[in-house]
N, C-alpha and C positions, 0 to 999 in steps of 0.2 A: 370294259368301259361302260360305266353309267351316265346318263343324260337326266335333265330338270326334266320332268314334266312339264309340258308345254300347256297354259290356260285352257284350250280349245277342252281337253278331256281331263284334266288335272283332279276334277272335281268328283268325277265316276269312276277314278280311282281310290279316292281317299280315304273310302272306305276300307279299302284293304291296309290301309296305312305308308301307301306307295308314293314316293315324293322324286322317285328318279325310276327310268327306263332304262332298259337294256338296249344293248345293242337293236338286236333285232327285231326288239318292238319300237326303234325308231327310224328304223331302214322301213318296213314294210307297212306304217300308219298310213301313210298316204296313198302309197296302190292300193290298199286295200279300202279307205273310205272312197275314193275315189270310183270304186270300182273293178280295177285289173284284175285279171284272174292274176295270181302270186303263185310259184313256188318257194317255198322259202327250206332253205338249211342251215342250222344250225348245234352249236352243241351240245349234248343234255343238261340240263340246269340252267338255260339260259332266259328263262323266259317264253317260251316260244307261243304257249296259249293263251299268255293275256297279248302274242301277235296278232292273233285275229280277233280275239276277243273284246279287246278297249274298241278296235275303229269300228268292228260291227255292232256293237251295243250303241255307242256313238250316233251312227247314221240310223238305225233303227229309233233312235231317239228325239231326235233330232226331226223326222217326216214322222208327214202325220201319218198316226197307225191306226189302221182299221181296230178296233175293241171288241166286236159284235160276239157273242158266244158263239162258239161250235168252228173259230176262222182256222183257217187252214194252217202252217207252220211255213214263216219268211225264211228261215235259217235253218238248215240242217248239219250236224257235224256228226260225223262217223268214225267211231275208236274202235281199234282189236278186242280190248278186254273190257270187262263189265267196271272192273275198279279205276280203268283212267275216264271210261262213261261219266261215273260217279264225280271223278274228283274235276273235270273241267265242267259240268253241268254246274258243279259249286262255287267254281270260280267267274263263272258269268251270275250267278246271285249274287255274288259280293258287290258286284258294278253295277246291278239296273236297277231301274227305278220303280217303272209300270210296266214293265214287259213279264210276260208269262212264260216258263220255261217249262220243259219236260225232259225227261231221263225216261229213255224206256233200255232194260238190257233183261237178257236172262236167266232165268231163278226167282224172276218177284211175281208179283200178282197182276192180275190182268187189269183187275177191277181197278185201281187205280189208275194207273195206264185210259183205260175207257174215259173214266171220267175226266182223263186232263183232256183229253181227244172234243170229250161233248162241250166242253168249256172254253176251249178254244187254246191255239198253243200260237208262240212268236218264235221261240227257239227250240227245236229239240235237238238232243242231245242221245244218242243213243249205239247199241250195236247192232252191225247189221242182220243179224238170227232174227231179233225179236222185232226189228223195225220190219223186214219182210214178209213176218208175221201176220200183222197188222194189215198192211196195206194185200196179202191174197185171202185176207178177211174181210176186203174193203170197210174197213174201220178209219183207217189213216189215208188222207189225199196231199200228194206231195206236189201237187198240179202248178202251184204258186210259188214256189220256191225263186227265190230271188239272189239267194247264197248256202252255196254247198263247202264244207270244212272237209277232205277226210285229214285226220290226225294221224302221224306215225303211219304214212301215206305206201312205204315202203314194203309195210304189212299188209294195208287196205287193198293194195294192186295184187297181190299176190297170191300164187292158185287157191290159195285156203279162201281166201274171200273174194275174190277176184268176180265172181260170177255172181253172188249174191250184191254186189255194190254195184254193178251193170243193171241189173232185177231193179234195184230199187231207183236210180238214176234216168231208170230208161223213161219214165212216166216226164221227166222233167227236161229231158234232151232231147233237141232235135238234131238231126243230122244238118250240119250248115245252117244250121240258124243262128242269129245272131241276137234271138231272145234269149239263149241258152240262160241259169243260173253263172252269176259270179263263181270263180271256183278255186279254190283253195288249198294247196297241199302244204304239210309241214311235215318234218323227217329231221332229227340229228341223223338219217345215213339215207341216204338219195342214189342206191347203184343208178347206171347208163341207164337199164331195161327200164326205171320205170317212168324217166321223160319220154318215154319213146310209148309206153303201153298209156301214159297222161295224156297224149295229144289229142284222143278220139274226147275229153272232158274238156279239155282245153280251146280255149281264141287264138286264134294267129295273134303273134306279137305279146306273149304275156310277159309277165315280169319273172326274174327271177333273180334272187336273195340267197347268196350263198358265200354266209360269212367261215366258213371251211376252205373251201376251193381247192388248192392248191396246197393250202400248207400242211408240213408233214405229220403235227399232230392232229388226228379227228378225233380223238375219245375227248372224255371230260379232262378238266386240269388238274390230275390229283399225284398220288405220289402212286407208280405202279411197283409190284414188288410179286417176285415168282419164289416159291420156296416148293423145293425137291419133297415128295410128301406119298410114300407108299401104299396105297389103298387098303393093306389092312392098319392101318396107323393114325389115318387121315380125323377119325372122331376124337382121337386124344391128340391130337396135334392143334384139331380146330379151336378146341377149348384151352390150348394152352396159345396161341394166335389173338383170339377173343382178346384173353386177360391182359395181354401182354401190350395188344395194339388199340383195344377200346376200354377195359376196364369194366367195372361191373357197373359203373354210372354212367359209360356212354351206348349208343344204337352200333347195330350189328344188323348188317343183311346178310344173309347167307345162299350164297344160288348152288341145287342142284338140276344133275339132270331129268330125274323119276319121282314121283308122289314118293315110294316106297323109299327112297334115299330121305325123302325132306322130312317124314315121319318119325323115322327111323333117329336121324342127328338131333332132331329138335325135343326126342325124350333122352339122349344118352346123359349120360350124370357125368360125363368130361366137360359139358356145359355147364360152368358152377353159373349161370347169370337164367332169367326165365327166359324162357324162347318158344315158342310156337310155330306152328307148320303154316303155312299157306299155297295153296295148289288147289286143280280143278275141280278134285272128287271132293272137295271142301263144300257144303253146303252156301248159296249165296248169303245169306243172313247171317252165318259166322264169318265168314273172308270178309265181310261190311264189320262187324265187331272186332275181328282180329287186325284189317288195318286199323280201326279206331285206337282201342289198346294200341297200338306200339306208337302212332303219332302222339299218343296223349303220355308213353311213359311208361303203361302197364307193365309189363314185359320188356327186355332188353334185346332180345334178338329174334328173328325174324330170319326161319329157314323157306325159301319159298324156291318155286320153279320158277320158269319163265314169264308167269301171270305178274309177276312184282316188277319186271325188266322192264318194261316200256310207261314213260310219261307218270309213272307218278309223282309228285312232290313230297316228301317224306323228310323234314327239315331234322338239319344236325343229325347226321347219318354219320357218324365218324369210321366206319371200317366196314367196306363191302368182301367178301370173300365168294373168290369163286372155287367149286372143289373140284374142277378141273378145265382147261381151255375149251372152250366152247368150239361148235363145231363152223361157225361161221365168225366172220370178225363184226358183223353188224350186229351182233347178239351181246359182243364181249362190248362194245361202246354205250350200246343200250344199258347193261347191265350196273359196269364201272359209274357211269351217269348218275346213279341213285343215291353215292357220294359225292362231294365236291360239289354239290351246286350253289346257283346263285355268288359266283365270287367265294365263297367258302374255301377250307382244303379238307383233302380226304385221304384216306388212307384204300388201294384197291387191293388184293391179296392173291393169286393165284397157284391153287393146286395144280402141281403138274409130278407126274410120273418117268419114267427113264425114255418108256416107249413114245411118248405125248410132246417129247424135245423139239421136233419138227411142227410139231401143230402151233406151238408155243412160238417159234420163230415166224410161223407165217402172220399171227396175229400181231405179232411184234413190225412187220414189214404192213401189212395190211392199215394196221391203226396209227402208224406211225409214233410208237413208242417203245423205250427200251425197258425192260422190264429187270429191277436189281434183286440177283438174284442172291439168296439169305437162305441161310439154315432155320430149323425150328427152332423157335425160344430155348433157350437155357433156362436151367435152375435158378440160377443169378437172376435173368431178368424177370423172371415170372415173381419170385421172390420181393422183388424189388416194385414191380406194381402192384402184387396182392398186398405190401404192406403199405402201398400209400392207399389203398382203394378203402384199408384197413382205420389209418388215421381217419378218411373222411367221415367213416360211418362212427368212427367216436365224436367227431364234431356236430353228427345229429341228434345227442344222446342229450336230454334235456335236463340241465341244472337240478331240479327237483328227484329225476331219478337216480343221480348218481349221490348221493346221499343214503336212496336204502342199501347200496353198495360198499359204505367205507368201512364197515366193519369187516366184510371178508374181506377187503382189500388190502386192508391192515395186517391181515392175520397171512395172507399169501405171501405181503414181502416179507414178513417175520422167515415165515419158513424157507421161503425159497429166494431171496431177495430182489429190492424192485425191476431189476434189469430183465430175469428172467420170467421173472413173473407176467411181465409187461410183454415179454419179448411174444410166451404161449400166449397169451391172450389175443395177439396182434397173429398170430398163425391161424387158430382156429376160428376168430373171425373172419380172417381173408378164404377160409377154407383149404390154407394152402399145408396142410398140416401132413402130408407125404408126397413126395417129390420123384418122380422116374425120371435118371437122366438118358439124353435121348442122343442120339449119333447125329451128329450136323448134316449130314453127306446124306442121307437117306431120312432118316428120323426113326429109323428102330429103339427100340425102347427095351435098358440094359447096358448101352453102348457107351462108350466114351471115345471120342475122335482124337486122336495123336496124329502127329507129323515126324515122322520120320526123315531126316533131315543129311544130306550128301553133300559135302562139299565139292566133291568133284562133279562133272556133267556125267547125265547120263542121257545117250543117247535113243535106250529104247526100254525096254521095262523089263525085258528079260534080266539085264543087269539087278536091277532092284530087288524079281523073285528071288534070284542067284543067292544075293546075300542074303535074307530074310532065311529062308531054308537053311542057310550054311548055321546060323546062330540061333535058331528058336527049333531047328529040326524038320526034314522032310515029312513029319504028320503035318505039320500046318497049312502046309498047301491046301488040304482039303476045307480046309476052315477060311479062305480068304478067298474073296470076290474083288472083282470088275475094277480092274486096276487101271490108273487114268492118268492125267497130267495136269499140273496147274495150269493157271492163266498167264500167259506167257511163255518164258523157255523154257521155264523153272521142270521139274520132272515129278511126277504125284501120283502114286497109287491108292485106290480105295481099299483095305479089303476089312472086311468083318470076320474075326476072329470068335467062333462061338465059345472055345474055352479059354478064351485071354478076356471074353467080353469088350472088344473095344475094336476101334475102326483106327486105321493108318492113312497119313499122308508120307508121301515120299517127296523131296525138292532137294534142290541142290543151292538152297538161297542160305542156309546158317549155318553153325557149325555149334551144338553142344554134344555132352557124351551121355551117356547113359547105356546100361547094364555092359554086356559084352562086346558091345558091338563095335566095327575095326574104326581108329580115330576119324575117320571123315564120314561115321555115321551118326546121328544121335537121334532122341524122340521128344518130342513136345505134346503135352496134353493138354486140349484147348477145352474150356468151360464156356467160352460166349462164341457169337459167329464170326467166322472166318472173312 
């Protein structure tokens, strides 16, 4: 649900071009100019930092502000990582007028940093490393603070920072006082522990903003989707996901768990789209040019760790991928989040393996979503995006240049006629010029998926071995695996067959015939997903 912009702040919006509110930036306007300490939750892409952001620009604007060089900083907000530092320090320049901001995180120079300090600051914006830096430098005096943010509050509380946000707070808290700093938490994921580790920052009686609460979905609103996906398969599976689900003209996140993973997929040449790495051992001054590059377009995909998961804004994200269920469910909401925002949809994708079936369920209970589960792309469909992704890049191709082209063009349908002429053209464009078909069931590559098809019930699988051995011969046994059931009553064995090359379903829902097999058996070979 969106809202008017109301007069009062209308104006120190408009620069962003913003003409309506979110939800939660019209729930929490008022406690927060007002004064309340706020907790606020909501869900990723909803707006959440122009929450604090419009009402405290507002009232900083609004009193009169001390100017004098060298003043202390009215506002402080505290983020996990240097790139959401970055990108809400940016988003409070978009709205002020005469207020002075500062970003300090780490990996930049100091010298700069120094001089916003002598110059005098209204808002800093920063991580906690380089801010407690600062201040057992006595450089930075936080003595005056009148409002405290932490951002993605759920991280800020937490052993990793937990002790350094105390360090720096403590200069500005009294115990029982009731000058304390305004104080502020935001979180799309708010577990129990950290109301309860908030209260020592907190006023008796604060507000709290929790457009989640209760209802069964907490992730973003996007389409979720799990496909069965092997670890040694997962780099040629990802790029045939990519093509299939963004295309070579839309954005791609990619999360993994290790630098060495995000390195590694974002040079494989199963990527037919550009992509780059993002992670810690990233020098800061490339991870600032590498998010630039993909917000601007440069590159299409964007393989990162967990540094990319929280609070960035990264517009028109069409397919986030995760290459395997994360190990907590507030990582996978963070994560999904980077699609689908602002009212948008999006597409989420997750890797999951045989062993990972349970983790995959808990995150499914945990986030309150079901996840539809899908084989890897076909030939067919990959085919069938490579060749529109193909049209498009002929509709870029400029009137004048295709002119010094009609002579071979001429001479190619001569020989080979226009159909097929057009058709290789439109292959090695899309890059889709050899194709491995892959097993639905698992994603090996070589496989073709068949259903082997019973009319009668079978009530447990050994029936199923029984036949298959009777007609194809007791060597095969060695060659087929991890025999299973359909979705419902229906009865379905997996197995992979290394010298037939192809995977089996067994059910007792059709009835066609094929090769030997006794009349209430038959086999179906499936090309798209099941």
């Amino acid at each position: 649900m969106t809202f008017l912009a109301p007069p009062p702040f209308s104006l120190s919006v408009s620069a962003r071009g913003v003409s309506y509110l979110f939800d939660i930036q019209v729930k929490t306007f008022n406690p927060v100019y007002d004064g309340e300490d706020v907790i606020a939750q909501a869900r990723t892409g909803t707006g959440k930092t122009f929450s604090f952001a419009i009402p405290l620009v507002e009232k900083l604007q609004k009193d009169s502000m001390e100017m004098s060089r060298g003043r202390a900083p009215k506002v402080l907000v505290l983020t996990p990582t240097r790139e959401l530092a970055i990108q809400v320090s940016k988003d409070f320049r978009d709205i002020i007028k005469r207020l002075s901001i500062a970003c300090f995180y780490g990996g930049s120079s100091y010298n700069p940093q120094l001089d916003a300090i002598r110059n005098g600051i209204d808002i800093l914006v920063g991580t906690p490393g380089r801010i407690k830096d600062h201040l057992q430098n006595h450089k930075l005096v936080l003595s005056k603070l009148k409002h405290v943010v932490l951002d993605e509050v759920d991280q800020m509380l937490d052993m990793g920072f937990a002790e350094q946000v105390e360090e720096i707070l403590a200069t500005s808290y009294n115990k029982d006082s009731g000058t304390n700093p305004q104080t502020l938490l935001f979180s799309a994921t708010c577990p129990p522990w950290v109301y309860e580790v908030a209260k020592k920052y907190m006023r008796p009686g604060c507000r709290h903003v929790d457009l989640i609460g209760k209802k069964t979905q907490k992730a973003a609103t996007t389409v979720e989707v799990s496909v069965l996906c092997c670890w040694r398969s997962r780099a040629a599976v990802l790029g045939d996901v990519i093509q299939v689900y963004s295309g070579s003209h839309g954005r791609t996140i990619v999360f993994c768990e290790t630098k060495k993973e995000a390195n590694e997929l974002s040079m494989n040449a199963s990527i037919k789209q550009s992509a780059q790495s993002l992670h810690g051992d990233i020098p800061q001054k490339q991870r600032e040019t590498t998010l630039k590059g993909f917000r601007n377009g440069t590159f299409e995909v964007l393989v990162a760790t967990n540094v990319a998961a929280r609070g960035l804004d990264i517009p028109e994200v069409d397919l986030v991928v995760q290459c395997s269920p994360p190990k907590d469910v507030e990582s996978y909401i963070h994560r999904s989040g980077r699609t689908g925002r602002a009212g948008r949809t999006g597409v989420c994708i997750c890797f999951y393996q045989r062993k990972e079936e349970e983790q995959l369920r808990y995150v499914e209970n945990r986030a309150g979503i079901t996840f539809r589960r899908v084989g890897v792309p076909t030939a067919n469909e990959i085919i069938k995006s490579s060749s529109k992704d193909a049209v498009r890049f002929l509709d870029s191709v400029p009137v004048t240049a295709i002119s010094y082209f009609k002579a071979s063009a001429e001479k190619l349908i001569e020989e080979r006629g226009a159909v097929d002429a057009l058709a290789a053209a439109l292959a090695h464009i899309s890059g889709a010029t050899s194709l491995e078909q892959r097993s639905l069931l698992n994603s090996d590559a070589g496989y073709t998926t068949l259903q082997l098809v019973c009319s009668q019930e079978m009530h447990n699988l050994g029936y199923a071995w029984r036949t298959v051995k009777e007609q194809l011969g007791e060597q095969m046994e060695n060659h087929i695996h991890r025999m299973t059931f359909l979705k419902g009553k229906t009865v379905c064995t997996h197995m992979i067959c290394r010298l037939m090359r192809c995977c089996f379903f067994f059910s007792s829902a059709l009835k066609t015939y094929l090769l030997t097999l006794p009349p209430f058996w038959s086999v179906r070979a499936y090309q798209s997903s099941l």
